[in-house]
C-alpha positions in Angstrom: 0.0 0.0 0.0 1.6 3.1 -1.1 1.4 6.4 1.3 0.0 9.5 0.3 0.8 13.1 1.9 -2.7 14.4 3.7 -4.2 16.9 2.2 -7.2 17.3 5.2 -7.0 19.7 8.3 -5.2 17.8 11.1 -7.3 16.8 14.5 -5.9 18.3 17.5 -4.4 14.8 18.8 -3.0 17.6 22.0 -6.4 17.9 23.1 -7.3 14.3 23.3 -6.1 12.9 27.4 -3.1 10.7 27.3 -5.0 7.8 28.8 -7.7 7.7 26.0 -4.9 7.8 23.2 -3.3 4.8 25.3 -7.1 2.7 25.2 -7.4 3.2 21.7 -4.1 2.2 21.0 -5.0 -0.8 23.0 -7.6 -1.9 21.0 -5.4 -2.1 17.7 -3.1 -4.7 19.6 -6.6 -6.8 20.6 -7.4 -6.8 17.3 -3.5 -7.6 16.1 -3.3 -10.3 19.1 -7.0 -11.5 17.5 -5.3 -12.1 13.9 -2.4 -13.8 15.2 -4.8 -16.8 16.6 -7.6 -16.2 14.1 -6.2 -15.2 10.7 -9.4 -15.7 9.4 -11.3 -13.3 11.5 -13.4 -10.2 10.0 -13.0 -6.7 11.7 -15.4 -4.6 13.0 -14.7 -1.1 14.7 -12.2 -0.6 18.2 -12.7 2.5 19.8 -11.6 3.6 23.6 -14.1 3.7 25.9 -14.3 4.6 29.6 -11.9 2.7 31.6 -10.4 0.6 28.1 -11.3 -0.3 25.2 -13.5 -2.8 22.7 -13.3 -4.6 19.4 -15.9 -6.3 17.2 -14.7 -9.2 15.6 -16.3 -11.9 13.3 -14.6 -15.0 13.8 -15.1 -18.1 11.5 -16.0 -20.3 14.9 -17.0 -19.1 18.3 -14.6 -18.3 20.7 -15.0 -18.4 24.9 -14.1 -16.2 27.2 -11.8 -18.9 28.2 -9.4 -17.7 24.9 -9.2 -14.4 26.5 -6.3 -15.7 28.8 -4.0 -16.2 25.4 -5.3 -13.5 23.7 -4.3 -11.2 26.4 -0.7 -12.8 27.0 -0.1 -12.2 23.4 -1.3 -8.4 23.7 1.3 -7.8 27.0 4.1 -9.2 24.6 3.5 -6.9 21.8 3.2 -4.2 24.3 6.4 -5.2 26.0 7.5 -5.2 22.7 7.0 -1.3 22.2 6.5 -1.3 18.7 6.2 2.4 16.9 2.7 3.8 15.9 2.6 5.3 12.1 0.0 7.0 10.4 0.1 7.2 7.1 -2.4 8.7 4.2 -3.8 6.2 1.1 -6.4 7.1 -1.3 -9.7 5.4 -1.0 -8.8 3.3 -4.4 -6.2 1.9 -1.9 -7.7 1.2 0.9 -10.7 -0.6 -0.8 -8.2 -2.8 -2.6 -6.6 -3.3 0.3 -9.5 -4.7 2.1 -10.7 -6.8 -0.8 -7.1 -8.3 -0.5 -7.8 -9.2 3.0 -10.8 -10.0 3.3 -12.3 -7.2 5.6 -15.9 -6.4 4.4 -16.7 -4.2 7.4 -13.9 -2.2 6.9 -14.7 -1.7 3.2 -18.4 -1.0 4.6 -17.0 1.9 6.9 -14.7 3.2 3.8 -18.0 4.0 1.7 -18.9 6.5 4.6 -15.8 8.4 4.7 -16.2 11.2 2.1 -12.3 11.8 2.1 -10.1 11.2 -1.0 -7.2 10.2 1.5 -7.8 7.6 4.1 -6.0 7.6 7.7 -4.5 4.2 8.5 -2.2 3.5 11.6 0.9 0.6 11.4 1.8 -1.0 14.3 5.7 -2.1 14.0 7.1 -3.0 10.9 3.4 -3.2 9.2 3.1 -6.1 11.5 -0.8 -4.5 11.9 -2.5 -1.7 10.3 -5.9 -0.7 10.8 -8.0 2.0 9.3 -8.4 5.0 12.2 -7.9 8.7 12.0 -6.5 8.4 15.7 -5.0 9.4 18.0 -2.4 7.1 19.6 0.0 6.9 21.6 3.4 7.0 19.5 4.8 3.2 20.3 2.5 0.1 22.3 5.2 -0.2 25.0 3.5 3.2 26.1 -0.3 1.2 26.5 0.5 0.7 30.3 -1.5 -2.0 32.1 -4.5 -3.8 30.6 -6.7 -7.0 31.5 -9.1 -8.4 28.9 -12.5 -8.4 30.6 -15.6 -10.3 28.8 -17.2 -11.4 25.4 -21.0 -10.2 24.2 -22.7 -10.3 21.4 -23.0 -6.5 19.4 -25.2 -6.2 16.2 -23.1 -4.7 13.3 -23.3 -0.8 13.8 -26.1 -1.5 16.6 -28.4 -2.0 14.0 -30.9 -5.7 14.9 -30.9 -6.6 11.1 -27.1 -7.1 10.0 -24.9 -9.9 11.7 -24.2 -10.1 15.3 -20.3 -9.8 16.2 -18.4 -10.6 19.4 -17.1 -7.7 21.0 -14.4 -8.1 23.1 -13.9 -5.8 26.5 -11.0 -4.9 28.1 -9.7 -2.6 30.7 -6.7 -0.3 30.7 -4.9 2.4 33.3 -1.9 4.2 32.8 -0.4 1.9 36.0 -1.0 -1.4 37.4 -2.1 0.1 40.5 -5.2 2.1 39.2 -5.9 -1.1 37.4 -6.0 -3.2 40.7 -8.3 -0.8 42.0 -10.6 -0.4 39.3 -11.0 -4.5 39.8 -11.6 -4.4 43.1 -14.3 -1.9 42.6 -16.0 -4.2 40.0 -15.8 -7.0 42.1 -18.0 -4.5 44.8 -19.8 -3.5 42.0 -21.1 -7.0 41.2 -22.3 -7.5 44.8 -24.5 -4.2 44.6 -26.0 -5.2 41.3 -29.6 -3.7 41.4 -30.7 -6.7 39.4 -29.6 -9.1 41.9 -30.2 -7.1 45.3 -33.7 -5.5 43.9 -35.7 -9.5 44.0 -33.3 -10.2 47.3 -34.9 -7.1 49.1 -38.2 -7.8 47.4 -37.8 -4.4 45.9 -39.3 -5.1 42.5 -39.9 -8.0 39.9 -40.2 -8.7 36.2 -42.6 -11.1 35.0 -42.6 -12.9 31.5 -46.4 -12.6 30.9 -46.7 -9.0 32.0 -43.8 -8.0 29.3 -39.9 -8.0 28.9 -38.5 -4.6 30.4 -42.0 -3.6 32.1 -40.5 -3.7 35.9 -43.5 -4.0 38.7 -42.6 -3.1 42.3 -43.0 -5.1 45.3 -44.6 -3.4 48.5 -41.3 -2.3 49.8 -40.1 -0.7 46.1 -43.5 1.0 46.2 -42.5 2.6 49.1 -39.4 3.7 48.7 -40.7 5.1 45.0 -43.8 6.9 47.0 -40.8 8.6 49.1 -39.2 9.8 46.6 -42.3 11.4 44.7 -43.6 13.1 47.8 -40.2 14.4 48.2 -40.2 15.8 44.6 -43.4 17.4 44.3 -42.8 19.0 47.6 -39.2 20.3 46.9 -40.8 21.3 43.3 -43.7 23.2 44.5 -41.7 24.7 46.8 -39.6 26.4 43.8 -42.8 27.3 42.2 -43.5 24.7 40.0 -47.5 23.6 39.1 -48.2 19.8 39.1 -50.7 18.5 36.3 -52.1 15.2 35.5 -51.9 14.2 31.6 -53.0 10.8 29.7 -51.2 8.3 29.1 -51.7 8.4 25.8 -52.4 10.9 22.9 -53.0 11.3 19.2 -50.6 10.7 16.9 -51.1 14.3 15.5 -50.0 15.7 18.0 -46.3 14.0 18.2 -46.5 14.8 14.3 -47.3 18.6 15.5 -43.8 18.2 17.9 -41.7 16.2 15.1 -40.9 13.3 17.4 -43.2 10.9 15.3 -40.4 11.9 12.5 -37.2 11.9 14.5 -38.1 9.7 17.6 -37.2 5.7 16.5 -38.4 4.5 20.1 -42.0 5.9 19.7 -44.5 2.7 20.5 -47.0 1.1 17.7 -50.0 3.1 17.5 -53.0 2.3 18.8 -56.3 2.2 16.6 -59.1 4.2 18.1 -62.3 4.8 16.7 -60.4 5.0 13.4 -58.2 7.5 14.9 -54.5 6.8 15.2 -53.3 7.3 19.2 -49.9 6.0 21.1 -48.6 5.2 24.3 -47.1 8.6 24.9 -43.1 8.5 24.9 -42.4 12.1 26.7 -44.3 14.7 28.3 -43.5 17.6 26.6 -45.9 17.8 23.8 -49.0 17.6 26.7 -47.7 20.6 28.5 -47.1 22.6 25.8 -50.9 22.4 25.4 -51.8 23.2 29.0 -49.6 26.1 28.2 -51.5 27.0 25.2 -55.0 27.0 27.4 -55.1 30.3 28.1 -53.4 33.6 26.7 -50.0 34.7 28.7 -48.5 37.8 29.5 -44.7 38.5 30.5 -46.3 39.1 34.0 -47.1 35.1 34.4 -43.6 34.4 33.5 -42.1 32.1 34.6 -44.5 29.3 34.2 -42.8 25.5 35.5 -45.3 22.8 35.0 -44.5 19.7 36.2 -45.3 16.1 35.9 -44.7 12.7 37.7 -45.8 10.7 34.9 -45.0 7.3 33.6 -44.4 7.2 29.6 -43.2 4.4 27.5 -40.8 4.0 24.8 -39.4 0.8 22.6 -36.0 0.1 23.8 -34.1 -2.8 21.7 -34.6 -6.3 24.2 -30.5 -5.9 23.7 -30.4 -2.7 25.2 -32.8 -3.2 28.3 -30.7 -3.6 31.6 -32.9 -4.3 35.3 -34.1 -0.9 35.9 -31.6 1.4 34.1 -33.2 0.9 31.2 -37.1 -0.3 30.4 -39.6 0.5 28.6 -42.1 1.8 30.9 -40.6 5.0 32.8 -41.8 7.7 35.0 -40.2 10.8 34.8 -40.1 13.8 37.7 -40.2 15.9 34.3 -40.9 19.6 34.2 -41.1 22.2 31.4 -40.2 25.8 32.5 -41.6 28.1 30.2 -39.4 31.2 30.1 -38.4 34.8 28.7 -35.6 35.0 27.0 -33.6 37.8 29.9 -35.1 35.0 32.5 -33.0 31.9 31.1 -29.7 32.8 33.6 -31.7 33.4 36.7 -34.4 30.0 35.6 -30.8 27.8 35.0 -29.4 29.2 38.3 -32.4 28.5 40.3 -32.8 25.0 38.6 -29.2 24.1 39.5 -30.2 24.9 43.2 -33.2 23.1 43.4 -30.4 20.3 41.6 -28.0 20.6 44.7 -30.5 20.2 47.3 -32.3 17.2 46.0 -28.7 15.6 45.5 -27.3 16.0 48.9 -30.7 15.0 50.1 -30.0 11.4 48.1 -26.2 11.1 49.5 -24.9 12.7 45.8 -23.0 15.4 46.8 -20.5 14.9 44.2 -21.2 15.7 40.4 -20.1 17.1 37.1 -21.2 18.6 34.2 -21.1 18.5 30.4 -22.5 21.3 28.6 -23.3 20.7 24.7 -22.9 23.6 22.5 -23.5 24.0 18.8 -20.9 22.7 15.7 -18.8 26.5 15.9 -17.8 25.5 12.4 -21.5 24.2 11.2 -23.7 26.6 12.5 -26.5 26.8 10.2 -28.1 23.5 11.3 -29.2 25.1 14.1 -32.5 27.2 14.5 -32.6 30.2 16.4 -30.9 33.5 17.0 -26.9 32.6 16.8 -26.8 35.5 19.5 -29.5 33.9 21.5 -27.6 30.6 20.8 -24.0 31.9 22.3 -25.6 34.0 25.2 -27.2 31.0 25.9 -24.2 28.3 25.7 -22.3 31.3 27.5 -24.8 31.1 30.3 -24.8 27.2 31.1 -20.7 27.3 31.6 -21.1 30.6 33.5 -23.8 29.0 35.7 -22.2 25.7 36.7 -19.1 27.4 37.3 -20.2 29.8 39.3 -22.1 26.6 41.4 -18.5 25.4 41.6 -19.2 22.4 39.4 -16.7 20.6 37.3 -17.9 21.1 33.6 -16.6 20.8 30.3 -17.9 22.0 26.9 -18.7 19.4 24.2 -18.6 20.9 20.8 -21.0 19.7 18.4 -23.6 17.5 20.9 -26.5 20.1 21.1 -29.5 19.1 19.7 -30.3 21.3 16.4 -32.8 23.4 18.5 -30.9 24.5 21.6 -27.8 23.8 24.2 -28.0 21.5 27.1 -26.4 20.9 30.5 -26.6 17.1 31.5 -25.5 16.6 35.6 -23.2 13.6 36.2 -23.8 12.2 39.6 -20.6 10.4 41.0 -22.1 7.3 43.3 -20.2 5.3 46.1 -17.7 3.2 43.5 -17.1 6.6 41.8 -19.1 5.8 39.0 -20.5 8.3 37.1 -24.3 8.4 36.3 -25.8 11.0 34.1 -28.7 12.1 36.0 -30.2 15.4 35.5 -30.6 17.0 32.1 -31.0 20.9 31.6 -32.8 21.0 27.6 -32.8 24.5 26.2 -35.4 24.4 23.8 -35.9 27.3 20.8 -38.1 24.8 18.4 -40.6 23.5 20.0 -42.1 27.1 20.7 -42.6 27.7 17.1 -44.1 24.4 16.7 -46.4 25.1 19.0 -47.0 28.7 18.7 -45.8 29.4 22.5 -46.2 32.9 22.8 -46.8 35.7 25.3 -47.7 39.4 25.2 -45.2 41.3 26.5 -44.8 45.0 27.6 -44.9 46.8 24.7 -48.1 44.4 23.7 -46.2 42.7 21.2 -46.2 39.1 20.9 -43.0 37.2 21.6 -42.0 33.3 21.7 -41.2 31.8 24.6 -38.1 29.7 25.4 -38.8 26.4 26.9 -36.3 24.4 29.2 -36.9 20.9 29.8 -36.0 19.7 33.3 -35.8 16.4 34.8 -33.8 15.8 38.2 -33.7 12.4 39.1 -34.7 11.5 35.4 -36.5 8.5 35.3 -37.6 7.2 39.2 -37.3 3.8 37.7 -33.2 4.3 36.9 -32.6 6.3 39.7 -34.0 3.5 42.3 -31.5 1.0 40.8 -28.5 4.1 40.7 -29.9 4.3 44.6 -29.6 0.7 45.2 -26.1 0.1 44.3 -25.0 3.8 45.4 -26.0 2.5 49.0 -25.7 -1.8 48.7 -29.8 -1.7 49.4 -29.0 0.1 53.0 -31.0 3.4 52.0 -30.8 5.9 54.6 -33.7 6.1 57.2 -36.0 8.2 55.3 -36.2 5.9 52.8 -36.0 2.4 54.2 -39.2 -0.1 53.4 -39.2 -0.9 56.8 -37.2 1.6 59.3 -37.8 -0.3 62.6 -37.8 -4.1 63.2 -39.4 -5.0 66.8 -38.1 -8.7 67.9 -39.8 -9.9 71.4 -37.3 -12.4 73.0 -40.1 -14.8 73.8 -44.2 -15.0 73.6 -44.5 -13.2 76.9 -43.1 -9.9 74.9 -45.4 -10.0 72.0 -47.9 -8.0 74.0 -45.5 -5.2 74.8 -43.9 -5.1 71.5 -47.0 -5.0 70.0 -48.0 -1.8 72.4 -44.5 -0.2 70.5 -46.0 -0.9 67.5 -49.1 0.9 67.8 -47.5 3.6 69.0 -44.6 4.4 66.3 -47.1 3.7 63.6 -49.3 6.5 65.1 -46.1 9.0 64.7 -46.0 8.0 61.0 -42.7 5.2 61.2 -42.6 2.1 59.1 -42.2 -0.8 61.6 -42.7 -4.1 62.3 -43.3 -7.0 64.6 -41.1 -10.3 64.1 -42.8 -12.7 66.5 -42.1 -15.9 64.9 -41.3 -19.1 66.2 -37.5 -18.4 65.4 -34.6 -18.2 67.5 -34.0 -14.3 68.2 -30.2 -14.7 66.6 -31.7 -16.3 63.6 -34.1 -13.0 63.6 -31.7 -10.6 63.8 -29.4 -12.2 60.6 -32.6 -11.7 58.8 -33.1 -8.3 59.8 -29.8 -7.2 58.9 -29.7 -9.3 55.6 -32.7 -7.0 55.0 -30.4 -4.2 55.6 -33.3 -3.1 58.2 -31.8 0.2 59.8 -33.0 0.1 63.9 -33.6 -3.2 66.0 -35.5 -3.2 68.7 -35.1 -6.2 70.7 -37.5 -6.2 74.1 -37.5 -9.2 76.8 -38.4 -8.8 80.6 -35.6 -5.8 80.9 -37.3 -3.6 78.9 -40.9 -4.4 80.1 -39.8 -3.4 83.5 -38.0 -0.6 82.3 -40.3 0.5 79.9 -37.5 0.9 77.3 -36.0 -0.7 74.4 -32.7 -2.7 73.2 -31.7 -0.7 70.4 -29.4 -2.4 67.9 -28.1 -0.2 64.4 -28.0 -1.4 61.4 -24.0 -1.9 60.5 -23.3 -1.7 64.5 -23.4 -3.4 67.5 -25.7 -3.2 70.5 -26.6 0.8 70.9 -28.0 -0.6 74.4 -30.9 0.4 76.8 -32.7 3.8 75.2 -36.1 5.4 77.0 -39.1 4.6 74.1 -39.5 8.0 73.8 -36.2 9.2 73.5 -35.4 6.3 70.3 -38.7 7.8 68.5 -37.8 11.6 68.6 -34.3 10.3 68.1 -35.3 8.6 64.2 -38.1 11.4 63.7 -35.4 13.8 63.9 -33.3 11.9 61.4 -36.2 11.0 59.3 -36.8 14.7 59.3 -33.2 15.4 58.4 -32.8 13.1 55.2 -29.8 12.1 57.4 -27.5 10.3 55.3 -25.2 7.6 57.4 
């Protein structure tokens, strides 16, 4: 394959971190380390990802995950090997002849897409491997650092259900061995929080075949704990001024034609025959509220107007792409629309981003970041609206989450085409990252819908809409809760906050007088009288991650006080009835997060 000089701008390889150059190199030696075993294999695509790297790979048979062990012992020799990284220019003639030669129909697929008359490709050694990439990499693969190959699954051809299924291959990689280590250890953690497997252990919630794939139910306890977190939200939300409404479940198919989702939106439901009319399980809330909006004429003085919405929608998510609660196809989002002048989008973002804080500590995530999504500097006329409204705008979301002393970064190029956006990355327990709230400027749907007030000077003017949802879907963010805590929620949001065992039968009286009276002050307790030993009761209790024990015998009859035992702890000891209930009342009060 002959070289050709590049004629095309060069990518600013400076501005891409060290570590993800280093994963993406990584993924060329899979791929090399692949070949050497498989000659045969096709190849797929090999980007870096958070934490390593992946490669999708076609291989003539099936391979386990049990061939990972060689395939990675061949990738820490060509690594050790530190062989140089070129890149080098062909011409598309080239590089399709190239991949006829060897076979690669994937690659010659991805070619066709590339407009360019010069292709990137990147040699590894002494054209021991070259693959077709625009970059960037590290400059040799001794510079990789450490990496462990991780799993095998199945990955449609360009996610799309109707070409082949590949095996993509997973792996990790850190700059060091030591961040590695760590990064394993909290996996292995990681698996014992799994929401999928702790949700049916704490009775939290259930799937069921016959009701539907995806369509989670909740058990008593999951009920609870999502009625918690509702009555926290609408109060918290009214308390910032928003107006709760009630919509249906389902609406016309005109009117997500009138919004342009029925176009754009590939995870809208079949529709639903009617009367002869054409309806569908709605998939968003927006397109509702903008009619509530529409009710009756506005002036600037009932502006700002937030509307929100606890309301369950429902969307078509691939089976592939469900995952235990983090991703299903019936949803209910805390979602508000915040309808807006345009010299009131600071203050609105600024007050949203507090209302943001204090529901986040409240949940135990204190720690987040930001990534703001501006407009394609270089392709701006994809984008409706005023370009001045547009860069005041994108200007005002970095302003505002700096000045709230968040980390942020800009992404260039990932707003939608009608307005910027500030999505909130919530850091949990393990350090994970989980994109949580979502601040939507919208400039589009206004026209669409004719969204207008009278201002002033009695002229009429289009409002600006921002779409706000905090926890996001209630759904995701129980199973981001359950793992960010190992299913021992803090007090205010435990199923059952107080477990009373009586020693022996002669206690079930008194216990049962302790019963009466904390559920009269509004806690969720219970009696365990069964015919179990108490030891045996207590396991249970803490297995169920239950956060006070009461444990009453003769001692605390006489005394007319309880045992108190805390979940994670030992023995508290002897505590006055009283003094235990204003004690958890007050920390029930507090959100308290231990």
């Amino acid at each position: 394959m002959k070289k050709s000089n590049p004629k095309k701008k060069k990518l600013d390889f400076d501005a891409v971190p060290q570590v993800e150059k280093m994963r993406h190199t990584a993924s060329h030696v899979l791929a090399q380390a692949v070949l050497k075993f498989y000659p045969d294999t096709k190849l797929g695509i090999g980007p870096a990802i958070d934490n390593g790297f992946y490669y999708d790979f076609e291989f003539k048979d099936p391979i386990s995950e049990e061939d990972l062990e060689k395939i990675e012992k061949e990738m820490k020799r060509i690594i050790k090997a530190d062989l140089p990284m070129k890149q080098e220019f062909v011409s598309r003639e080239e590089a399709f002849a190239y991949f006829k030669e060897k076979g690669q129909p994937y690659k010659a697929e991805l070619l066709e897409d590339i407009p360019d008359e010069q292709v990137s490709f990147y040699v590894t050694g002494d054209n021991e491997f070259r693959d077709m990439c625009r970059g960037p990499h590290v400059e040799s693969t001794g510079k990789i650092g450490a990496i462990k190959l991780q799993s095998i699954a199945g990955a449609y051809w360009r996610g799309d259900e109707k070409k082949p299924m590949l095996s993509r291959i997973y792996g990790l990689a850190f700059e060091t061995q030591e961040e590695l280590d760590k990064h394993l250890e909290m996996l292995e953690e990681a698996k014992k929080r799994d929401h999928r497997k702790l949700g049916p252990q704490l009775e939290l919630f259930m799937f069921s075949d016959l009701v539907g794939p995806a369509l989670p139910i909740l058990l008593p306890k999951g009920a609870i704990i999502r009625r918690e977190l509702e009555r926290y939200i609408i109060a918290k939300k009214e308390h910032y001024g928003h107006k709760f409404v009630n919509t249906p479940h389902i609406g016309k198919s005109d009117l997500y034609i009138k919004s342009k989702h029925w176009q754009k939106y590939d995870a809208m439901m079949p529709p639903l025959n009617i009367d002869g009319v054409e309806y569908t399980l709605k998939p968003m809330n927006c397109p509702h509220h903008f009619e509530i909006y529409r009710n009756s004429a506005k002036s600037y003085r009932d502006l700002p107007l937030r509307i929100a919405e606890n309301a369950t929608v429902y969307r078509y998510e691939k089976s592939g792409e469900t995952n235990g609660l983090l991703r299903v196809r019936a949803l209910t989002q805390d979602d508000s629309h915040w309808f807006v002048r345009y010299d009131q989008i600071e203050a609105e973002i600024e007050r949203a981003l507090q209302l943001m804080k204090e529901i986040y500590e409240d949940m135990g995530l204190s720690n987040y970041k930001a990534e703001i999504s501006i407009r394609d500097l270089e392709n701006t006329d994809k984008y409706i609206g005023d370009p001045k409204v547009w860069e005041n705008a994108e200007k005002t979301l970095e302003a505002v989450a700096t000045k709230f002393g968040i980390e942020n970064k800009v992404v260039e190029g990932e707003a939608a085409f009608y307005g910027p956006k500030i999505d909130l990355r919530a850091v949990d327990s393990l350090n994970r990252e989980w994109q949580l709230m979502t601040i939507q400027l919208d400039f589009n749907q206004p026209d669409n819908f004719d969204l207008v007030y009278t201002d002033k000077d009695g002229t009429e003017k289009k409002v600006a809409v921002l779409h706000i949802a905090i926890l996001g879907s209630i759904e995701r963010f129980l199973g981001i809760l359950i793992e960010h805590y190992a299913g021992a929620f803090p007090l205010w949001l435990s199923p059952v906050q107080v477990r009373i065992l009586p020693i022996a039968e002669a206690h079930h009286d008194y216990a049962n007088q302790l019963l009466a009276t904390m559920l009269e002050d509004g806690i969720r307790v219970e009696v365990d009288n069964r015919n179990e030993t108490l030891q045996y009761r207590i396991r249970e209790s803490e297995m169920d991650k239950t956060p006070y024990l009461l444990i009453v015998g003769d001692k605390e009859i006489n005394t007319q006080t309880v045992s108190v035992r805390a979940r994670g702890s030992k023995a508290i000891g002897l505590m006055q009835t009283d003094e235990f209930i204003r004690n958890i009342l007050k920390e029930i009060k507090d959100k308290a997060v231990k």
